[in-house]
mmCIF file of the C-alpha atoms, coordinates in Angstrom:
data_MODEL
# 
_entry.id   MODEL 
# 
loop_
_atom_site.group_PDB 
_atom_site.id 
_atom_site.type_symbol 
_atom_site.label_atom_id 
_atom_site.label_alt_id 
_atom_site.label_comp_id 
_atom_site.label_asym_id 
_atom_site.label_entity_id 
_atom_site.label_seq_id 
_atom_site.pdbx_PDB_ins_code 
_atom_site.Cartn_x 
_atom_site.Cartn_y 
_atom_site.Cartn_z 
_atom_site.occupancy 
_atom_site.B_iso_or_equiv 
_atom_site.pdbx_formal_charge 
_atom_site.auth_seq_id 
_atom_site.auth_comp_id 
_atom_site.auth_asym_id 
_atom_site.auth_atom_id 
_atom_site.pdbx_PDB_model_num 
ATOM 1   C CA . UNK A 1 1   ? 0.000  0.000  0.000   1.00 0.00 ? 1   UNK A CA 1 
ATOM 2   C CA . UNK A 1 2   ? 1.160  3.495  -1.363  1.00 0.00 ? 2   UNK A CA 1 
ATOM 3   C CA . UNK A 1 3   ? 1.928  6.027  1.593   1.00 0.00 ? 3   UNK A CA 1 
ATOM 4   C CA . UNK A 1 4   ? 3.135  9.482  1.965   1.00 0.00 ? 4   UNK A CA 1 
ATOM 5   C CA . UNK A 1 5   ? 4.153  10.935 5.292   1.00 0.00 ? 5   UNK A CA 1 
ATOM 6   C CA . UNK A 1 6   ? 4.810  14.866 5.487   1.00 0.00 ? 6   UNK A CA 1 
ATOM 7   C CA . UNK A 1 7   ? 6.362  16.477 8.435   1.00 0.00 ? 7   UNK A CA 1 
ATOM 8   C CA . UNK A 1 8   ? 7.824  19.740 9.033   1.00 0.00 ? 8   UNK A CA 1 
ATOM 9   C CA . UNK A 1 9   ? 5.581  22.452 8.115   1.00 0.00 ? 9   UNK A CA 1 
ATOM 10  C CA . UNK A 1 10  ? 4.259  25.210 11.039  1.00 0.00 ? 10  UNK A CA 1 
ATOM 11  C CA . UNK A 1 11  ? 4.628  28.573 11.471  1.00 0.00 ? 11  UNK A CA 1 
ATOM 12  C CA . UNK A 1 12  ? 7.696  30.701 10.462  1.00 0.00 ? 12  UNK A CA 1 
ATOM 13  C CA . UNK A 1 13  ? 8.491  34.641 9.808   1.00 0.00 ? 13  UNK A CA 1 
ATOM 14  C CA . UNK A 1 14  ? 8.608  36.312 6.476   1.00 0.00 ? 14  UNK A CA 1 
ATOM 15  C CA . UNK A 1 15  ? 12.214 35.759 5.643   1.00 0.00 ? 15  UNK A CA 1 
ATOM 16  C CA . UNK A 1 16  ? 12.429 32.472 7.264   1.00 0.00 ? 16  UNK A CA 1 
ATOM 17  C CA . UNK A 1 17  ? 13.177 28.732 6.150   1.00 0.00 ? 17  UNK A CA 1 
ATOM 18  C CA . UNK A 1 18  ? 11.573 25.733 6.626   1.00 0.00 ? 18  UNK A CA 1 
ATOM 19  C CA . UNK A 1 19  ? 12.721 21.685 5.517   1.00 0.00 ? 19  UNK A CA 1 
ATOM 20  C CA . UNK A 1 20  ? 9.502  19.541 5.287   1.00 0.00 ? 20  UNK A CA 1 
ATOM 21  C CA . UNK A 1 21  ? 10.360 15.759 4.520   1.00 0.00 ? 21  UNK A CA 1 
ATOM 22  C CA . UNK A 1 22  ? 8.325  12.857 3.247   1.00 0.00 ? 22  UNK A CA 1 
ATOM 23  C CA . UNK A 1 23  ? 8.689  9.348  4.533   1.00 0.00 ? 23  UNK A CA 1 
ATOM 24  C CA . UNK A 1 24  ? 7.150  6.748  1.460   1.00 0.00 ? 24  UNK A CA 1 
ATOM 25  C CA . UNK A 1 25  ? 6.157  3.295  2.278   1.00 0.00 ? 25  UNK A CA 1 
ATOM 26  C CA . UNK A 1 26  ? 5.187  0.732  0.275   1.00 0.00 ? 26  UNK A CA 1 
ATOM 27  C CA . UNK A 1 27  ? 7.623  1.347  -2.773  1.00 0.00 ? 27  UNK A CA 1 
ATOM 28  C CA . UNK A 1 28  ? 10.962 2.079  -3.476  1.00 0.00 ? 28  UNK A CA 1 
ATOM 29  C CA . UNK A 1 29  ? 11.101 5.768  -4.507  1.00 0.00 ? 29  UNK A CA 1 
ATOM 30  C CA . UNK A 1 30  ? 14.051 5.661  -6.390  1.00 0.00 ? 30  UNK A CA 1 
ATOM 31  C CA . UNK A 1 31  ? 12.230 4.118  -9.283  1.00 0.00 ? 31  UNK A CA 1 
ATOM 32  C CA . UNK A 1 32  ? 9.428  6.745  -9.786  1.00 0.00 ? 32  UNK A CA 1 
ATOM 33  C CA . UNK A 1 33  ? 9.431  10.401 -9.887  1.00 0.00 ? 33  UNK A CA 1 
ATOM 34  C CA . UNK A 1 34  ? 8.650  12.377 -6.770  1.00 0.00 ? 34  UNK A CA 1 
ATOM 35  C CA . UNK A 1 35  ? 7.244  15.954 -5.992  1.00 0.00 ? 35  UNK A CA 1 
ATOM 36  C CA . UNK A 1 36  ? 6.089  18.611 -3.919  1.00 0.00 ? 36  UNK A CA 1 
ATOM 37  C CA . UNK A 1 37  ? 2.251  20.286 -4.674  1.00 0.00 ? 37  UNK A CA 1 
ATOM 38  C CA . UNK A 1 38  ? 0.548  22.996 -2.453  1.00 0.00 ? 38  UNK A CA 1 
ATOM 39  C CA . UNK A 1 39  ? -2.963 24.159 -2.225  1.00 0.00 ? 39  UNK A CA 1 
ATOM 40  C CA . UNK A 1 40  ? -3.524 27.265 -1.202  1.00 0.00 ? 40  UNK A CA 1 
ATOM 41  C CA . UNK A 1 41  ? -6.531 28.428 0.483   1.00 0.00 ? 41  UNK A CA 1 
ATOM 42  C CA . UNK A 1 42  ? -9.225 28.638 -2.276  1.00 0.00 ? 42  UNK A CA 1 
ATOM 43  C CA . UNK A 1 43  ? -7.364 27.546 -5.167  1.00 0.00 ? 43  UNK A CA 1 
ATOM 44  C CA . UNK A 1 44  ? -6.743 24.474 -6.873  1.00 0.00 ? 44  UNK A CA 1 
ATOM 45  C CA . UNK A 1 45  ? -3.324 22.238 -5.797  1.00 0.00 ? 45  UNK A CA 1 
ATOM 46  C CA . UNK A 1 46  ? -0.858 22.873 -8.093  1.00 0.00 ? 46  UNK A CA 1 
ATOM 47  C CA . UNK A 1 47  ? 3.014  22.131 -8.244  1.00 0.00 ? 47  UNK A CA 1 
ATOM 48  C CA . UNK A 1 48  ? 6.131  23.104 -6.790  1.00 0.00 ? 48  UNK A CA 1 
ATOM 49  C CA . UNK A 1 49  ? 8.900  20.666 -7.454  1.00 0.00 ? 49  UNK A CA 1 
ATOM 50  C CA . UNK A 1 50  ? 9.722  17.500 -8.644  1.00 0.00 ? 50  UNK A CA 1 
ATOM 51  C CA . UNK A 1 51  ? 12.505 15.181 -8.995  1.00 0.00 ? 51  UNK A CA 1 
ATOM 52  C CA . UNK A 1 52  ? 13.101 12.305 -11.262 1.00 0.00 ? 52  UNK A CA 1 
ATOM 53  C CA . UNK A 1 53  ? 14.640 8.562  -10.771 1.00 0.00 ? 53  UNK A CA 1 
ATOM 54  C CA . UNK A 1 54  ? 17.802 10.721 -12.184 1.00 0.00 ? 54  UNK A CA 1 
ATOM 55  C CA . UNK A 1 55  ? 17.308 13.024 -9.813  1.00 0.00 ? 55  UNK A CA 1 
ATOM 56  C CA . UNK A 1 56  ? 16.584 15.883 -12.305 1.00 0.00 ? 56  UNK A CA 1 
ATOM 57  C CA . UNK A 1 57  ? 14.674 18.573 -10.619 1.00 0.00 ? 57  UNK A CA 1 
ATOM 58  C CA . UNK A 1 58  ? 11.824 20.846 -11.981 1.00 0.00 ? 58  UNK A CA 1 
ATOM 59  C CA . UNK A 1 59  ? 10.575 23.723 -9.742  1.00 0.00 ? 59  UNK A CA 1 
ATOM 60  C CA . UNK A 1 60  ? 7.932  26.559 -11.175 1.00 0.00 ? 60  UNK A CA 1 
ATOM 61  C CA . UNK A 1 61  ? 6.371  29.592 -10.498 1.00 0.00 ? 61  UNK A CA 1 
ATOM 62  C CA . UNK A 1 62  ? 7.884  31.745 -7.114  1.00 0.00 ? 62  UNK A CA 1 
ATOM 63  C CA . UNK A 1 63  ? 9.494  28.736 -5.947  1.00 0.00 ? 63  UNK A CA 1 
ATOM 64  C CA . UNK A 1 64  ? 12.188 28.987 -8.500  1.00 0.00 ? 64  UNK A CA 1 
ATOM 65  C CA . UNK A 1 65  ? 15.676 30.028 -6.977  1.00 0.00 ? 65  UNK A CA 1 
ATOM 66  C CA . UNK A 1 66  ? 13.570 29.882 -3.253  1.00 0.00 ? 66  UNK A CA 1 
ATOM 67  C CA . UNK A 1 67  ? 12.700 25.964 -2.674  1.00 0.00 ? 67  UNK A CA 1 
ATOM 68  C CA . UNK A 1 68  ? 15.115 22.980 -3.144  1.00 0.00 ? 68  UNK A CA 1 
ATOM 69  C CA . UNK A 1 69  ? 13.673 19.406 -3.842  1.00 0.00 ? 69  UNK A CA 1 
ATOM 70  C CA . UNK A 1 70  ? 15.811 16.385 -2.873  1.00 0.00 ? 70  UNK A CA 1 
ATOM 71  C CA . UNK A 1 71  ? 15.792 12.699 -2.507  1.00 0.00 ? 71  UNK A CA 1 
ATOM 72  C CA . UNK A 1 72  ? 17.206 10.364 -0.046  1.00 0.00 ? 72  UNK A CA 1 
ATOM 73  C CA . UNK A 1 73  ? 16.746 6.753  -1.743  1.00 0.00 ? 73  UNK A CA 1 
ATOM 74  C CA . UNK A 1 74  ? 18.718 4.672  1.056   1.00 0.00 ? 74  UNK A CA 1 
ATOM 75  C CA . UNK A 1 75  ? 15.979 6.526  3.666   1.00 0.00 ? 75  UNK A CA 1 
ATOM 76  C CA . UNK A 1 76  ? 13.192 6.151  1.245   1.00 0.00 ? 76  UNK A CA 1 
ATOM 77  C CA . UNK A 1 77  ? 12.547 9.958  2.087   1.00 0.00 ? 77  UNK A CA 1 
ATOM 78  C CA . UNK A 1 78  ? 12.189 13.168 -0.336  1.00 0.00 ? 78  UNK A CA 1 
ATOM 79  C CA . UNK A 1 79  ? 12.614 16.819 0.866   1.00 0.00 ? 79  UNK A CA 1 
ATOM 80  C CA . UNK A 1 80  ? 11.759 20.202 0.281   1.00 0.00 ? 80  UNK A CA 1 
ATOM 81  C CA . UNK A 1 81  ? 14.253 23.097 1.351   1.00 0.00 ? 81  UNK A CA 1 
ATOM 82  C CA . UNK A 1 82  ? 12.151 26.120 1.818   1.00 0.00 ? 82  UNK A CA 1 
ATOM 83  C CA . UNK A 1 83  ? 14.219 29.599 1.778   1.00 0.00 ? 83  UNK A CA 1 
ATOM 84  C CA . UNK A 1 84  ? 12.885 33.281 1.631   1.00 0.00 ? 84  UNK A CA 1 
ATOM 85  C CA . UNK A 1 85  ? 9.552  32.493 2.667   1.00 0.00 ? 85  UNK A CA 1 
ATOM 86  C CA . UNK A 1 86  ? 7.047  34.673 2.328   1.00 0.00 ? 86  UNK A CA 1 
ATOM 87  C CA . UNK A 1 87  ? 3.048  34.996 3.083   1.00 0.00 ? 87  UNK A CA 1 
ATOM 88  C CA . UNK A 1 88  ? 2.432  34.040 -0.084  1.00 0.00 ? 88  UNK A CA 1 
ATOM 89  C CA . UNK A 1 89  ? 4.006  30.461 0.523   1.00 0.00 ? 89  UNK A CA 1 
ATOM 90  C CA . UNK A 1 90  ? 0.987  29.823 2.677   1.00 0.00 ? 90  UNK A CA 1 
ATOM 91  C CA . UNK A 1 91  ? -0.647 26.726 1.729   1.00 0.00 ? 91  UNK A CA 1 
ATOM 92  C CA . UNK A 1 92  ? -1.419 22.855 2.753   1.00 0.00 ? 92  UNK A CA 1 
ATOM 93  C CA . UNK A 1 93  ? 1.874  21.402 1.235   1.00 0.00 ? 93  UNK A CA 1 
ATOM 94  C CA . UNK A 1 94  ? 1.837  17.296 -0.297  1.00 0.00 ? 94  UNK A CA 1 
ATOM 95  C CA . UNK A 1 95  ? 3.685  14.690 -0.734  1.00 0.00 ? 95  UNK A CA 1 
ATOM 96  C CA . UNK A 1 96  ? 3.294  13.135 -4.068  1.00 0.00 ? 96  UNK A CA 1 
ATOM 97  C CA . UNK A 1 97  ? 3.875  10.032 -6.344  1.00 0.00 ? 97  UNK A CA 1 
ATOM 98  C CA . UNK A 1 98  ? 3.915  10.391 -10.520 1.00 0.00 ? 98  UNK A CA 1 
ATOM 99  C CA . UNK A 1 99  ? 3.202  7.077  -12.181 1.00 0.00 ? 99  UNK A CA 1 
ATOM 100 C CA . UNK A 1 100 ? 1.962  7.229  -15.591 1.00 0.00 ? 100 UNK A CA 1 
ATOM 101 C CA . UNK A 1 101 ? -1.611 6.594  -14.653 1.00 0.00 ? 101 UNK A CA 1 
ATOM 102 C CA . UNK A 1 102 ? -2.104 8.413  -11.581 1.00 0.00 ? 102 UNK A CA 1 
ATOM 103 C CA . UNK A 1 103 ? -0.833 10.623 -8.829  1.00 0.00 ? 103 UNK A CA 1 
ATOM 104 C CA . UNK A 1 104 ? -0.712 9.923  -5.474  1.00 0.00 ? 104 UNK A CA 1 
ATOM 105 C CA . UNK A 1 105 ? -0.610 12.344 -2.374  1.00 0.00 ? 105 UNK A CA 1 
ATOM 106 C CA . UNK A 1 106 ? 0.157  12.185 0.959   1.00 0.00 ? 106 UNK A CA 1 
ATOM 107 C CA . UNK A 1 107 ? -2.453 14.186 3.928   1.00 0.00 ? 107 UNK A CA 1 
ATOM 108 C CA . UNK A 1 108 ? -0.373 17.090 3.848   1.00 0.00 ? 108 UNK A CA 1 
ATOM 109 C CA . UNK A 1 109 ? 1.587  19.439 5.913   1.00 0.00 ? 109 UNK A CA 1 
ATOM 110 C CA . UNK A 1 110 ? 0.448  23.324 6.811   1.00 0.00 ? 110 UNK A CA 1 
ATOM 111 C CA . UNK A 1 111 ? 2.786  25.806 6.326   1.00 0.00 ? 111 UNK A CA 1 
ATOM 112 C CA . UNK A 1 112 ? 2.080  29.242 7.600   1.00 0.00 ? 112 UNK A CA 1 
ATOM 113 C CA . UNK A 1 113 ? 4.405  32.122 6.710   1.00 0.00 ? 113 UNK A CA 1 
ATOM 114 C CA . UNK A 1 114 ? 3.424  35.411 9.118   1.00 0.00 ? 114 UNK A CA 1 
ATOM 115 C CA . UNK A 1 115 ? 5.085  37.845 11.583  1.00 0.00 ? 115 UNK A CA 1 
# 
């Protein structure tokens, strides 16, 4: 059974950083490509970052230069290195799984950016 785990969101400053992880279970990740999504309140989830079974990264829109996806294969774990946050970063961040029928998510971590 496909699983997702998020940790590390909560509450941070303007200006501040935040490193939420992802524990998977139920699959290797190193053979599928992994990524970070966010929904913000009131909009539709939409993505931040992935990273490939090459480990080839894609990140769009304001996270570009800001947020840093990773991959740690041997702890079956992916990452998302959050710098210069701002209010605008606010959002339910997920977990997620690309297979070329589906996508799977994990329950999500909040992330609130305010001073």
């Amino acid at each position: 059974q496909v699983q997702l785990r998020e940790s590390g969101g909560g509450l941070v400053q303007p200006g501040g950083s935040l490193n939420l992880s992802c524990v998977a279970s139920g699959f290797s990740i190193s053979a599928f490509t992994m990524g970070w999504y966010r929904q913000m309140a009131g909009k539709e989830r939409a993505l931040v970052a992935c990273i490939n079974k090459y480990d080839d990264t894609h990140s769009q829109g304001s996270a570009k230069g800001r947020f840093i996806i990773s991959r740690d294969n041997t702890q079956n774990t992916i990452y998302l290195q959050m710098n210069e946050l701002q209010p605008d970063d606010t959002a339910v961040y997920y977990c997620s799984r690309f297979t070329s029928r589906d996508i799977s998510y994990g329950q999500g971590t909040q992330v609130t950016v305010s001073s």
